[in-house]
C-alpha positions as CSV (number, residue, x, y, z in Angstrom):
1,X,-1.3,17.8,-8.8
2,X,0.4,14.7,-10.6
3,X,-0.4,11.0,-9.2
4,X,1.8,9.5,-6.3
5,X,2.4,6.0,-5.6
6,X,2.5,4.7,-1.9
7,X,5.7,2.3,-2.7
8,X,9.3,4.2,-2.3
9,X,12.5,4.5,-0.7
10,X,14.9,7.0,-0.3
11,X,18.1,7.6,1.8
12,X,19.6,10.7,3.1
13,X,23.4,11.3,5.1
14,X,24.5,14.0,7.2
15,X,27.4,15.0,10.1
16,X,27.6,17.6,12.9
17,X,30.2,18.3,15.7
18,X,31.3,14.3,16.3
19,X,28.2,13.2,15.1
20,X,27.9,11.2,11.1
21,X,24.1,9.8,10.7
22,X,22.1,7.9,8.1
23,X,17.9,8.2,8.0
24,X,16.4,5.3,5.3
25,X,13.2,6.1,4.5
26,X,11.0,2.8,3.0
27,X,7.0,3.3,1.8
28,X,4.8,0.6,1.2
29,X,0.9,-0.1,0.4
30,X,-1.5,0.5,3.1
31,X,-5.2,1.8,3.4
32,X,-4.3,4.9,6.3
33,X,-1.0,6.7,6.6
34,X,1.7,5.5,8.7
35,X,5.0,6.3,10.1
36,X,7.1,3.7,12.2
37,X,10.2,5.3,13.8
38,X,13.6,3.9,14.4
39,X,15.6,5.9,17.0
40,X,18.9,5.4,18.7
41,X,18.7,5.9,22.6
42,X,18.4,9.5,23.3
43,X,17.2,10.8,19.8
44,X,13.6,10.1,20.6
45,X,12.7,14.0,20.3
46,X,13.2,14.1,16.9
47,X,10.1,11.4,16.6
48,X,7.3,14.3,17.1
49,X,9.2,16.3,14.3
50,X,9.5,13.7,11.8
51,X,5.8,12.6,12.2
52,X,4.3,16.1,11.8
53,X,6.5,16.6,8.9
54,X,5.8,13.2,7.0
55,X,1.7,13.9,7.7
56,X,1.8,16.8,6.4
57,X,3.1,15.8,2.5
58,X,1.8,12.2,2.8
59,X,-1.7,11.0,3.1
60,X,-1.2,7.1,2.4
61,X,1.5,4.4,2.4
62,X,3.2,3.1,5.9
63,X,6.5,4.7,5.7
64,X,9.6,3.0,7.6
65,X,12.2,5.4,9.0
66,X,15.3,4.3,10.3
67,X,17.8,6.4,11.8
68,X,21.7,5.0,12.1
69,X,23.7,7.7,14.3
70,X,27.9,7.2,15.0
71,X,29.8,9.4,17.4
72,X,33.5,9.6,16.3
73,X,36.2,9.3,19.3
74,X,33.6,8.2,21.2
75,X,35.7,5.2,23.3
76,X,34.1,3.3,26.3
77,X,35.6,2.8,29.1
78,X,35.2,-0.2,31.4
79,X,35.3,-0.2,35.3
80,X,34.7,-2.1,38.2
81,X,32.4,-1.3,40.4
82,X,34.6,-2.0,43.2
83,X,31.1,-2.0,46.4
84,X,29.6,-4.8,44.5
85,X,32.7,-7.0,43.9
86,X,33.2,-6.4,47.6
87,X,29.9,-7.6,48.5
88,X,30.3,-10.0,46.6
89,X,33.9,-11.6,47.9
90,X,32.2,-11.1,51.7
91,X,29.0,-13.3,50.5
92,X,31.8,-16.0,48.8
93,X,33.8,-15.9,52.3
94,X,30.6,-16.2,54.5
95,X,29.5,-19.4,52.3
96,X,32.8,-20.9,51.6
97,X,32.7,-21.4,55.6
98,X,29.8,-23.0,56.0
99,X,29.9,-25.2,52.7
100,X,32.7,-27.6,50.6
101,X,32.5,-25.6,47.5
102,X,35.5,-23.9,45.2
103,X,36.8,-20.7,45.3
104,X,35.2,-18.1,43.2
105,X,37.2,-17.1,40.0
106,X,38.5,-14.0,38.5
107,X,36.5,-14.7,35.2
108,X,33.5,-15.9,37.4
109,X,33.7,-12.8,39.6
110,X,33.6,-10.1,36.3
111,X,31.0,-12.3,34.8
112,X,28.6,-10.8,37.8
113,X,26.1,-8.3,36.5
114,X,27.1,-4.9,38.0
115,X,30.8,-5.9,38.9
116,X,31.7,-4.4,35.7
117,X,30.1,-1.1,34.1
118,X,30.6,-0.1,30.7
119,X,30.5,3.7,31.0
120,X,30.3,5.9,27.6
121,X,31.8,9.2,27.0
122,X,30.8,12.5,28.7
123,X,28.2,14.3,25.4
124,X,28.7,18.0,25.0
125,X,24.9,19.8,25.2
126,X,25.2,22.2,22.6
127,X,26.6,19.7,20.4
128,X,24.3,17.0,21.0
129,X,21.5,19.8,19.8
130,X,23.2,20.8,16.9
131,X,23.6,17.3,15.7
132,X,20.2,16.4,16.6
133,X,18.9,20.1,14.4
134,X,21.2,18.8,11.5
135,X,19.6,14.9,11.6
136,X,16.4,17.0,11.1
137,X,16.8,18.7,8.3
138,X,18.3,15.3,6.8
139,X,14.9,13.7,7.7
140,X,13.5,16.4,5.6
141,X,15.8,16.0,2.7
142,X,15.0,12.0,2.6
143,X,11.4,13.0,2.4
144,X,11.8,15.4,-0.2
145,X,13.4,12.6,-1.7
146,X,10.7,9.8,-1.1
147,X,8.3,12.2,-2.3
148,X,9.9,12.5,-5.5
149,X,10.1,9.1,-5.9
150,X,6.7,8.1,-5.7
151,X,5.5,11.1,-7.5
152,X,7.5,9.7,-10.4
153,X,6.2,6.4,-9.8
154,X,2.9,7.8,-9.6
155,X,3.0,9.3,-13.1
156,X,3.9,5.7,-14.5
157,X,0.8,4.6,-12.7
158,X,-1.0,7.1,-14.4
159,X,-0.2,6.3,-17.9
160,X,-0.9,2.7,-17.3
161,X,-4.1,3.6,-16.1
162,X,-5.4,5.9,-18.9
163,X,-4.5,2.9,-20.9
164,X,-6.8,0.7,-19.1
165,X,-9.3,3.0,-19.2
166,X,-8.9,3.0,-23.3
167,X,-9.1,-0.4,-23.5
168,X,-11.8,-0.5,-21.5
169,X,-13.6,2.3,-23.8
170,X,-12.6,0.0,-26.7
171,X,-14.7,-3.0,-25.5
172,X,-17.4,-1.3,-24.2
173,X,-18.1,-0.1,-27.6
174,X,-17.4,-3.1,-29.0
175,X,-19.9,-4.9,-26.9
176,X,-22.4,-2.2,-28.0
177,X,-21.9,-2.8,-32.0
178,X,-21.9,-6.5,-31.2
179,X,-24.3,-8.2,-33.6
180,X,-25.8,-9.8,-31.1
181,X,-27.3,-6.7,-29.7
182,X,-28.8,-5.6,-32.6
183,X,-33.0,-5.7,-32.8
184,X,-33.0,-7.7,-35.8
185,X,-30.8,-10.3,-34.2
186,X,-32.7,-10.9,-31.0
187,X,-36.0,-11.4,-33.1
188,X,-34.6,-13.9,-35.0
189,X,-33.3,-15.9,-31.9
190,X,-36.6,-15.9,-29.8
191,X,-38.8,-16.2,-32.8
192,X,-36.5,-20.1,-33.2
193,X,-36.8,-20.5,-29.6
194,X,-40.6,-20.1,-29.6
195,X,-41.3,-22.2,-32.5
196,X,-39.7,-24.9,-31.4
197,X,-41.5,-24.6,-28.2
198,X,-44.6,-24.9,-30.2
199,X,-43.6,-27.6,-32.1
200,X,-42.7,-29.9,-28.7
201,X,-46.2,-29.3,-27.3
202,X,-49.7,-27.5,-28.4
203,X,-50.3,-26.8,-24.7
204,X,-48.3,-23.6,-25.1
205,X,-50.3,-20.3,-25.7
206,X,-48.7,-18.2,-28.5
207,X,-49.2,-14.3,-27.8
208,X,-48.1,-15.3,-24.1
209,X,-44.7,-17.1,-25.4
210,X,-44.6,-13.9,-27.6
211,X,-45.1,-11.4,-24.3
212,X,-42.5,-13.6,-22.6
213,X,-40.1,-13.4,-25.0
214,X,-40.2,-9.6,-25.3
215,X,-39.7,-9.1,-21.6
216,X,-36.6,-11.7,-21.7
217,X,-35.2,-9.6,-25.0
218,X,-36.1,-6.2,-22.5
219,X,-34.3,-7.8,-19.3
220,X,-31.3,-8.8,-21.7
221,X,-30.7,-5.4,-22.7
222,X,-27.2,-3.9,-21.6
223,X,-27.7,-0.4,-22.8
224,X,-28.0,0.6,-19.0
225,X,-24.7,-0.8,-17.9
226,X,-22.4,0.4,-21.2
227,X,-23.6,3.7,-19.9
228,X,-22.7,3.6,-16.7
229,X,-19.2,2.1,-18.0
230,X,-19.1,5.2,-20.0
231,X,-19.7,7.6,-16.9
232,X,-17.1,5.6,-15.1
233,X,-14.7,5.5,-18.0
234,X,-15.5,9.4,-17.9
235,X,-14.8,10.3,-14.2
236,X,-11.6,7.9,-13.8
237,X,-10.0,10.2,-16.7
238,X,-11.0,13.2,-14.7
239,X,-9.3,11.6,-11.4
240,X,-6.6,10.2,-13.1
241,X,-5.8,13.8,-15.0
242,X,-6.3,16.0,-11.7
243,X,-4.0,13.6,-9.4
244,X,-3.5,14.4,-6.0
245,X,-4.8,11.2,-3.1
246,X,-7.1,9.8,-5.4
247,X,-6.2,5.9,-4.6
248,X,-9.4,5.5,-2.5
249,X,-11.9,7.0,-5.1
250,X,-10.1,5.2,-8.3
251,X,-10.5,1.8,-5.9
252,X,-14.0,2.2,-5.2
253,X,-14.5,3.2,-9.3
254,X,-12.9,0.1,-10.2
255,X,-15.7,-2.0,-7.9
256,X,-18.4,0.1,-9.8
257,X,-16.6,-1.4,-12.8
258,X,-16.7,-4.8,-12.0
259,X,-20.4,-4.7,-11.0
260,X,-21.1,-3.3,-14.3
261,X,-19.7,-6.1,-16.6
262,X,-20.9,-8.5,-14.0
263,X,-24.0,-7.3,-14.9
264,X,-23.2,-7.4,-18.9
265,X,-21.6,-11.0,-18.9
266,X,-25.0,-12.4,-16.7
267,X,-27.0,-10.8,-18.7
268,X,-26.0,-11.7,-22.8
269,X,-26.9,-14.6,-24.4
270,X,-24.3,-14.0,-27.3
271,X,-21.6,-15.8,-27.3
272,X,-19.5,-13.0,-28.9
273,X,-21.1,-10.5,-26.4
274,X,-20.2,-12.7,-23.1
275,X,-16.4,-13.1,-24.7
276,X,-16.3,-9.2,-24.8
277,X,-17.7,-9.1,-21.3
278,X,-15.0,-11.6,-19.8
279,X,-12.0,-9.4,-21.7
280,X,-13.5,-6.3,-19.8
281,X,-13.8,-8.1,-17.0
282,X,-10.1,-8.8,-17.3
283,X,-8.9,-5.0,-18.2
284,X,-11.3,-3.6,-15.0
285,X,-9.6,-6.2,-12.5
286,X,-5.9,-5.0,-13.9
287,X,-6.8,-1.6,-13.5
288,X,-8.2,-2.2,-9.8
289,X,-4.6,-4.2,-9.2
290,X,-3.1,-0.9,-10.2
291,X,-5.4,1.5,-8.6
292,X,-3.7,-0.3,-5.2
293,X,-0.6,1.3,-5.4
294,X,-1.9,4.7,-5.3
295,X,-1.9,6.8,-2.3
């Protein structure tokens, strides 16, 4: 299965009987999946359909659906109620005799709510069915169509990730061939730091300076974390290369990540070591920024 973005949009169009339609289809980032529907008045069936179908091929992203439906030769016609305006005259009549006040107007009178009634065309059943079975399969062409899109996405994702994941690799390594790290180098640095301990004061006990500064060299040790780096480095390729709804896994991977240099850049006392640290630190936080906009 090949990687899949949440981000996409896609558009599909369709006709049947006197009915033209549009469905827009819009995916963005979110932790869950879902779908938020659209409908023109007395098209809401179609919303069970179109959820099913979207749950079943998507497992992330909130996807927008809008769905924009015309009827050709569909003319309203416009009436008067003629009981209301009626009523309405009598109630003017009743008052106008009982206070000073000016006729009611023509304009006024149609202004009314209910005196005039916008009534639409007669729908054929059958028709209205068919048009509503076509917008369906047009639902399920624009989210063939999304699908595609953020599969291709997706694979862009992926290539940007493998490359994070190299660069990663590259530093880690670096880190560990950092001269900094190496026996030889430690030694030297603690042996300066505990003569000149010795030198400020004779109160200072020598084999304990010596004990202390062997546990410090043994706390400062990152061999732990660069392998840990390494097993992450390790199963993000395997994600990464299987695909499929791996956004959640790869998110919670790039954490482990970050606690792992963390660990690196608090622990060195090289300055070369803790300027490798902060470039991983870097690479790990763009790949977590990536990891995002997978589903």
């Amino acid at each position: 299965m090949a990687l899949s973005s949440m981000t996409g949009f896609a558009r599909s169009h369709g006709a049947s009987g006197p009915y033209t339609f549009e469905w827009e289809l819009k995916s963005v980032n979110a932790k869950g999946f879902d779908l938020r529907l659209r409908l023109p008045p007395g098209w809401d069936e179609l919303e069970a359909f179109a959820k099913k179908r979207a749950g079943e091929v998507l497992s992330r992203g909130t996807v927008y659906a809008n769905l924009n439906v015309k009827r050709a030769n569909a003319v309203s016609t416009v009436r008067i109620n003629e009981d209301v305006l009626a009523s309405i005259v009598k109630v003017a009549g009743v008052l106008a005799g009982k206070i000073d006040a000016v006729a009611p107007s023509i304009d006024g009178l149609l202004g009314i709510k209910g005196v005039i009634e916008v009534v639409e065309p007669e729908s054929d059943e059958a028709e209205d069915k068919a048009a509503k079975d076509a917008a369906a399969a047009a639902f399920e062409q624009a989210l063939g169509h999304l699908v595609e899109m953020r599969r291709r996405e997706g694979v862009t994702l992926g290539k940007i990730l493998i490359q994070r994941m190299d660069e990663i690799e590259r530093l880690a390594k670096k880190a560990e061939a950092a001269p900094g790290r190496k026996p030889e180098a430690i030694r030297a640095r603690l042996a300066e730091q505990v003569a000149a301990l010795l030198e400020t004061s004779e109160r200072f006990d020598p084999d304990r300076l010596n004990q202390e500064a062997i546990l410090i060299a043994t706390k400062a040790d990152i061999r732990e974390e660069l392998d840990r780096i390494a097993s992450h480095v390790a199963q993000a390729r395997e994600m990464i290369g299987k695909g499929g709804p791996v956004g959640r896994r790869l998110d919670f991977l790039a954490q482990e990540f970050n606690r792992e240099v963390n660990t690196c850049c608090s622990k060195s006392n090289d300055l070369e070591l803790t300027q490798t640290g902060l470039e991983m630190k870097n690479v790990v936080e763009q790949f977590r920024e990536q990891v995002q906009n997978l589903e």
